[in-house]
N, CA, C and O atoms as a GROMACS GRO file, in nm:
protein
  328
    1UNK      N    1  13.752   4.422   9.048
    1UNK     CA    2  13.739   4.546   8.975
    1UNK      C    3  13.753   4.662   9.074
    1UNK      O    4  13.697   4.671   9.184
    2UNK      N    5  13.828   4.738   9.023
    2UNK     CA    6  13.832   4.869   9.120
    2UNK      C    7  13.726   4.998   9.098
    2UNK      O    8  13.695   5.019   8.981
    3UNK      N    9  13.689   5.054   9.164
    3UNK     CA   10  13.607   5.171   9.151
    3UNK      C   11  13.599   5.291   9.012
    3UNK      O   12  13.516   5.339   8.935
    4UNK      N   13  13.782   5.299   9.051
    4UNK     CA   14  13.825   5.412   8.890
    4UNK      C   15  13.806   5.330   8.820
    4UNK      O   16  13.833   5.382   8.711
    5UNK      N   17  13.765   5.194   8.794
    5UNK     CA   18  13.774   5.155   8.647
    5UNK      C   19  13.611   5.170   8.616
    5UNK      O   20  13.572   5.162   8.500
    6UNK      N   21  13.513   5.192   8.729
    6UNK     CA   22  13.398   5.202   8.693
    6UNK      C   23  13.357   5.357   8.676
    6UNK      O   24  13.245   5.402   8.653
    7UNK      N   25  13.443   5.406   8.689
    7UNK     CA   26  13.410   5.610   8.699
    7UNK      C   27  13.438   5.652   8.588
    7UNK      O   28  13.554   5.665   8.552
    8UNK      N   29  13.340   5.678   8.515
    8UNK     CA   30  13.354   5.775   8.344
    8UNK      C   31  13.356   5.932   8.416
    8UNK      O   32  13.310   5.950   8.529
    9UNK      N   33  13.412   6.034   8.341
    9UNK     CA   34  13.414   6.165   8.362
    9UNK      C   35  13.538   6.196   8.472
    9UNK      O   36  13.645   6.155   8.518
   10UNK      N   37  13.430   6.309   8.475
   10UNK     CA   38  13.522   6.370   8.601
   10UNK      C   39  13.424   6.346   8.774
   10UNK      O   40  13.480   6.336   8.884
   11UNK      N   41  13.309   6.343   8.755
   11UNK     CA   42  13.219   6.294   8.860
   11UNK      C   43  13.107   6.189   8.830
   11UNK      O   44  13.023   6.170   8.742
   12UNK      N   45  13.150   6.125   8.955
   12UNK     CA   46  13.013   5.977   8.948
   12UNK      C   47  12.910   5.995   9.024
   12UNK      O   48  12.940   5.946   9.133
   13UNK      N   49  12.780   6.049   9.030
   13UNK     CA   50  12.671   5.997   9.118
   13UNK      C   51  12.654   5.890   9.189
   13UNK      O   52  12.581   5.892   9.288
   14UNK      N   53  12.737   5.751   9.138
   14UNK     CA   54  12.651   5.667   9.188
   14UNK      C   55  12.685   5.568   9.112
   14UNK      O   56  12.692   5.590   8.991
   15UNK      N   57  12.725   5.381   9.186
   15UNK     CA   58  12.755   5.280   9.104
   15UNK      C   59  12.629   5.182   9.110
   15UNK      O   60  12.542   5.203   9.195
   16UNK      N   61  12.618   5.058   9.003
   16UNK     CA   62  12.550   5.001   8.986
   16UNK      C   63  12.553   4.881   9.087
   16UNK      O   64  12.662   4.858   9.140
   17UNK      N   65  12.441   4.796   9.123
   17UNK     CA   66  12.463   4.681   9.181
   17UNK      C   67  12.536   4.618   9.104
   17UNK      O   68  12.642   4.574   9.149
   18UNK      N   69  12.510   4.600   9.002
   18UNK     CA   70  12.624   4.498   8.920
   18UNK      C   71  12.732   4.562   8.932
   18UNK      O   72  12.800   4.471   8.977
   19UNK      N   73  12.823   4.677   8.925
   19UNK     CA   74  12.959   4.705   8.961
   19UNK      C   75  12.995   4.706   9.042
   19UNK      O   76  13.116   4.685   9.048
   20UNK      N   77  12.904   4.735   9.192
   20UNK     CA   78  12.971   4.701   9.299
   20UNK      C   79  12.983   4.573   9.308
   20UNK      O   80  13.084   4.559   9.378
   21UNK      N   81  12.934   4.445   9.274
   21UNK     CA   82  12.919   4.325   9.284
   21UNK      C   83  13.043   4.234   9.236
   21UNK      O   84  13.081   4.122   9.271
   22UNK      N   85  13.089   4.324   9.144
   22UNK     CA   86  13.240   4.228   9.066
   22UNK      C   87  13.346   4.345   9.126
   22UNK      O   88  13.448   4.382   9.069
   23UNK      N   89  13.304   4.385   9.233
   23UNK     CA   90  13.450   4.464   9.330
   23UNK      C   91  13.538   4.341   9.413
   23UNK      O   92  13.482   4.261   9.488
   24UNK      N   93  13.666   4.342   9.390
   24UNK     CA   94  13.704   4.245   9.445
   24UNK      C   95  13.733   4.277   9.616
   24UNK      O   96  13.832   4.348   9.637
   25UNK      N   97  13.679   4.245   9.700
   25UNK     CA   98  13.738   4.341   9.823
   25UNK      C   99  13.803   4.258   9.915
   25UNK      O  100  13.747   4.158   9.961
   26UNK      N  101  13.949   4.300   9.955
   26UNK     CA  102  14.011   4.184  10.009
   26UNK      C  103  13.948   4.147  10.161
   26UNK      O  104  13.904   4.239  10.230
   27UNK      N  105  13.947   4.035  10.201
   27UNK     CA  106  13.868   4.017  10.374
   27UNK      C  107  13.984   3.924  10.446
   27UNK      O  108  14.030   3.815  10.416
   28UNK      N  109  14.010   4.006  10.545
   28UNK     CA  110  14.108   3.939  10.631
   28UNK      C  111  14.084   3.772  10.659
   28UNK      O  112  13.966   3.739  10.652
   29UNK      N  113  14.187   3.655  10.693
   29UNK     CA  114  14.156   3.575  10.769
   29UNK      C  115  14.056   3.558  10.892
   29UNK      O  116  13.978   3.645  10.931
   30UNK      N  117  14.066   3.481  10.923
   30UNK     CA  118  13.971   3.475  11.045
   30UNK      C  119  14.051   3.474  11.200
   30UNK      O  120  13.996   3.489  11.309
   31UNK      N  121  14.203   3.453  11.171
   31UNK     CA  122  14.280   3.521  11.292
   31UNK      C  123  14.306   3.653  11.280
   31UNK      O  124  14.349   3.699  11.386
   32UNK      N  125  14.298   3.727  11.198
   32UNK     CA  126  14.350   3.853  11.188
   32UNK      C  127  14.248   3.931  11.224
   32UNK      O  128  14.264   4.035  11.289
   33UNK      N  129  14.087   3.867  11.170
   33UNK     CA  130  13.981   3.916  11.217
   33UNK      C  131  13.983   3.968  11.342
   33UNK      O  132  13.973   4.085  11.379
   34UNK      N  133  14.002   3.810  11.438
   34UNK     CA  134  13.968   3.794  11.592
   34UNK      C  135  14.078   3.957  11.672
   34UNK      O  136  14.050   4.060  11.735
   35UNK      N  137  14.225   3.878  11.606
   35UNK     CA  138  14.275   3.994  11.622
   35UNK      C  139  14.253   4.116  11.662
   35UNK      O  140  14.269   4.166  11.774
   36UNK      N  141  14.201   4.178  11.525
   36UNK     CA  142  14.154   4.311  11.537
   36UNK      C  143  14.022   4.334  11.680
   36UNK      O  144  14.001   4.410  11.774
   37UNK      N  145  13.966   4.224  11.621
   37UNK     CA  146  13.842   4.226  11.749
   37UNK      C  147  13.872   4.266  11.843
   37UNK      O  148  13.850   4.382  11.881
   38UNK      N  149  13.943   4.162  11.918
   38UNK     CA  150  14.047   4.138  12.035
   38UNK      C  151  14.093   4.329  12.046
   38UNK      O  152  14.028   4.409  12.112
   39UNK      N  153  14.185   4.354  11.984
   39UNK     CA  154  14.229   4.491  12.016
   39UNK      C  155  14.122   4.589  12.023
   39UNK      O  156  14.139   4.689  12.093
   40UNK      N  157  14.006   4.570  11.954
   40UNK     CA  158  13.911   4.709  11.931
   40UNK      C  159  13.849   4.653  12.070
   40UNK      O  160  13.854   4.758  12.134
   41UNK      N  161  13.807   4.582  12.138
   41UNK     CA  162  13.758   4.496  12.242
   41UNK      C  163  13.839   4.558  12.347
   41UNK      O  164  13.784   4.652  12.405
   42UNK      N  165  13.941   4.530  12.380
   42UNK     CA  166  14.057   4.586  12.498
   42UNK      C  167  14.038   4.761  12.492
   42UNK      O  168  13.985   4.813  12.590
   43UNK      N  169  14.077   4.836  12.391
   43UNK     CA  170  14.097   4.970  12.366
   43UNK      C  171  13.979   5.046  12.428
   43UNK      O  172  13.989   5.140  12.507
   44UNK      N  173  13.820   4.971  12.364
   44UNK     CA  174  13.714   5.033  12.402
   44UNK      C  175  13.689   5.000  12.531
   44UNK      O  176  13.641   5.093  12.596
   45UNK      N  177  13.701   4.921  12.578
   45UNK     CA  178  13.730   4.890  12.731
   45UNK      C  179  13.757   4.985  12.859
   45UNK      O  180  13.697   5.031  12.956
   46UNK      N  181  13.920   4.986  12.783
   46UNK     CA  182  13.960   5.104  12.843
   46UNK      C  183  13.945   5.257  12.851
   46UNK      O  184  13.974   5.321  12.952
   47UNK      N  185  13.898   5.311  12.736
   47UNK     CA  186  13.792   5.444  12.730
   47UNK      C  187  13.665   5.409  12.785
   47UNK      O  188  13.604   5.493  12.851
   48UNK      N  189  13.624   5.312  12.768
   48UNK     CA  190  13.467   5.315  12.842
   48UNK      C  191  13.487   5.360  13.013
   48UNK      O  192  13.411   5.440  13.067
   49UNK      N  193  13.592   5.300  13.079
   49UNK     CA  194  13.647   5.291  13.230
   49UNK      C  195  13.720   5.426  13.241
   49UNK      O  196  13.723   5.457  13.360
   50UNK      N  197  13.758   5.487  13.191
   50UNK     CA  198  13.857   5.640  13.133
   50UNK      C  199  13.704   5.729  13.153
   50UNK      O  200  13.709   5.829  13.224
   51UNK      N  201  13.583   5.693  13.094
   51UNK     CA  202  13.483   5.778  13.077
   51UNK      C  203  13.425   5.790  13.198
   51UNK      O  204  13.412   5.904  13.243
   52UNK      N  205  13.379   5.679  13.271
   52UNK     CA  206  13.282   5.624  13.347
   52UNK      C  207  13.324   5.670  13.458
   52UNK      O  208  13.238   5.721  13.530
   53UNK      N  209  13.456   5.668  13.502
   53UNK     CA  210  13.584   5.788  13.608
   53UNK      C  211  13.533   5.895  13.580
   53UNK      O  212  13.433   5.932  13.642
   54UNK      N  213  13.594   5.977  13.472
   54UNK     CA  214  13.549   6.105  13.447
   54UNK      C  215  13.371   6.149  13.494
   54UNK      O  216  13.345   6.232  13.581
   55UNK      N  217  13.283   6.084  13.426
   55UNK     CA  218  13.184   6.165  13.485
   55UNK      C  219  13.122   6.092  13.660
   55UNK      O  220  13.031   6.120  13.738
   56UNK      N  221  13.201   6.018  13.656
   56UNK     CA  222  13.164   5.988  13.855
   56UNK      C  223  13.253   6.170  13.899
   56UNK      O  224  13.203   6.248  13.980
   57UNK      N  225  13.369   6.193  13.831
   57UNK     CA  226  13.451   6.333  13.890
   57UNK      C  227  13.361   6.427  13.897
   57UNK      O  228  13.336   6.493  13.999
   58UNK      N  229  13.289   6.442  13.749
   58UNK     CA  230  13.194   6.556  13.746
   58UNK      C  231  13.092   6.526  13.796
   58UNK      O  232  13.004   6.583  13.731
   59UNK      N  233  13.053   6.476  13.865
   59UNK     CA  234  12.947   6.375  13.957
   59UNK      C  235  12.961   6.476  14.099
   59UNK      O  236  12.891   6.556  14.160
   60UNK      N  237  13.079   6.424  14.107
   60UNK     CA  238  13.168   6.481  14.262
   60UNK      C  239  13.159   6.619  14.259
   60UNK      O  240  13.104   6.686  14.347
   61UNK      N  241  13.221   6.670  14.142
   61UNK     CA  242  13.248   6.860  14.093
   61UNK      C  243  13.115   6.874  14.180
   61UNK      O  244  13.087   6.891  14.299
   62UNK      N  245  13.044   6.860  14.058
   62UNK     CA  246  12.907   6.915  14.038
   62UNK      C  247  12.836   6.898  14.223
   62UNK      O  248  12.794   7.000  14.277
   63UNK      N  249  12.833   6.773  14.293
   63UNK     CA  250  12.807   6.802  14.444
   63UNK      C  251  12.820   6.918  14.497
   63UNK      O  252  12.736   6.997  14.539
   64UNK      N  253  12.980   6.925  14.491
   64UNK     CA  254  13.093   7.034  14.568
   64UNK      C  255  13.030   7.142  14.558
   64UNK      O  256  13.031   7.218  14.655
   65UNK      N  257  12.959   7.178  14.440
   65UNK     CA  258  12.933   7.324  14.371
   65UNK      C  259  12.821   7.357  14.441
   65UNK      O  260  12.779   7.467  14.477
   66UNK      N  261  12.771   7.230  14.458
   66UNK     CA  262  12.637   7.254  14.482
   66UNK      C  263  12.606   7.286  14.662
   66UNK      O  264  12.525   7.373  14.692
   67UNK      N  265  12.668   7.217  14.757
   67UNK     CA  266  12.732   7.234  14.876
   67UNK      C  267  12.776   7.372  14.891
   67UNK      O  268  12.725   7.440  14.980
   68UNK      N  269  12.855   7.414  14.822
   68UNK     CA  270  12.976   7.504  14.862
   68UNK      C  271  12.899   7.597  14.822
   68UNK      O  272  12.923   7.684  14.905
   69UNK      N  273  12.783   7.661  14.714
   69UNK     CA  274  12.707   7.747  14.691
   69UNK      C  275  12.595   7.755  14.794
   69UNK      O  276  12.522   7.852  14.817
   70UNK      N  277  12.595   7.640  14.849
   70UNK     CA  278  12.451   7.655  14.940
   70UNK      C  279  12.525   7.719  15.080
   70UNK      O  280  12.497   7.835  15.108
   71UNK      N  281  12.597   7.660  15.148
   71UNK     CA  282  12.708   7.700  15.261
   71UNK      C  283  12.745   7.844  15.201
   71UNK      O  284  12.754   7.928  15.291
   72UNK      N  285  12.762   7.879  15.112
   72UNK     CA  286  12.766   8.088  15.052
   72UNK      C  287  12.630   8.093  15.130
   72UNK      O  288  12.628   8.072  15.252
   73UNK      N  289  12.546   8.114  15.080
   73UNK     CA  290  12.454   8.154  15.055
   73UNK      C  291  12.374   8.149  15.201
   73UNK      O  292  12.298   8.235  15.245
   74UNK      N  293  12.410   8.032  15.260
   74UNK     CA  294  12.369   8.026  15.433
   74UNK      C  295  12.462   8.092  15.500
   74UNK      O  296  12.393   8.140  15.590
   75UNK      N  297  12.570   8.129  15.519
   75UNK     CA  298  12.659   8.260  15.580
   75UNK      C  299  12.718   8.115  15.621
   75UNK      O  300  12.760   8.133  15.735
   76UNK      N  301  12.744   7.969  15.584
   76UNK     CA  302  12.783   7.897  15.680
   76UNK      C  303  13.004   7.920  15.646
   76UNK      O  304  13.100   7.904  15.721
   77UNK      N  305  12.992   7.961  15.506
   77UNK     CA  306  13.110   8.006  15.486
   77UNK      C  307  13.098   8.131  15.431
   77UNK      O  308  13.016   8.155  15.341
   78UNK      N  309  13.217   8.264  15.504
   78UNK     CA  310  13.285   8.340  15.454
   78UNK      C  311  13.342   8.385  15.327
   78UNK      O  312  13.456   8.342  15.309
   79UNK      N  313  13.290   8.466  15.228
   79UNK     CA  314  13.360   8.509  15.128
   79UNK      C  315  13.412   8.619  15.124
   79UNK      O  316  13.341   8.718  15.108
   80UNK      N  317  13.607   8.633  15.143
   80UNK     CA  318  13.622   8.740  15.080
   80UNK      C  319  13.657   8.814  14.964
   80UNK      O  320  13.701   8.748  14.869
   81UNK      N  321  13.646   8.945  14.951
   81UNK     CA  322  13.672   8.974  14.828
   81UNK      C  323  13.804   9.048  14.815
   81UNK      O  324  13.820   9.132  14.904
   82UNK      N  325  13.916   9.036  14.714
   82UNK     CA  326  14.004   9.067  14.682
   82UNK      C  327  14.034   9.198  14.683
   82UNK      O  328  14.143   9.236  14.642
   0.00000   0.00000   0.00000
């Protein structure tokens, strides 16, 4: 059963356990499953390692800033102004 066949009007609040229950909902095999796994598995992988780079950088930034403001501030470096 599909959803529009359970929707009277023009708006639904809300379906019944019994209508969601005779929804037919298709479910992949169990290779197509792994599949997908498999890819969402690899992808997140690689953003997790993409991320984990990135804030070691801002790791680094954030040192530099912190160095390079203190060395201002001790006369150990020169600033000029434009």
């Amino acid at each position: 059963m599909l959803i529009y066949v359970c929707q009277t009007g023009a708006n639904r609040e809300g379906l019944t356990f019994q209508q969601i229950n005779s929804f037919d909902l298709p479910i992949p095999d169990i290779k197509e499953q792994e599949q997908t796994i498999n890819f969402i598995e690899t992808h997140t992988s690689s953003i997790d390692a993409t991320t984990s780079k990135i804030e070691k950088e801002i790791e680094l930034l954030q040192e530099y800033r912190t160095a390079l403001i203190s060395e201002v501030v001790t006369g150990k470096v020169r600033v000029h102004s434009a």
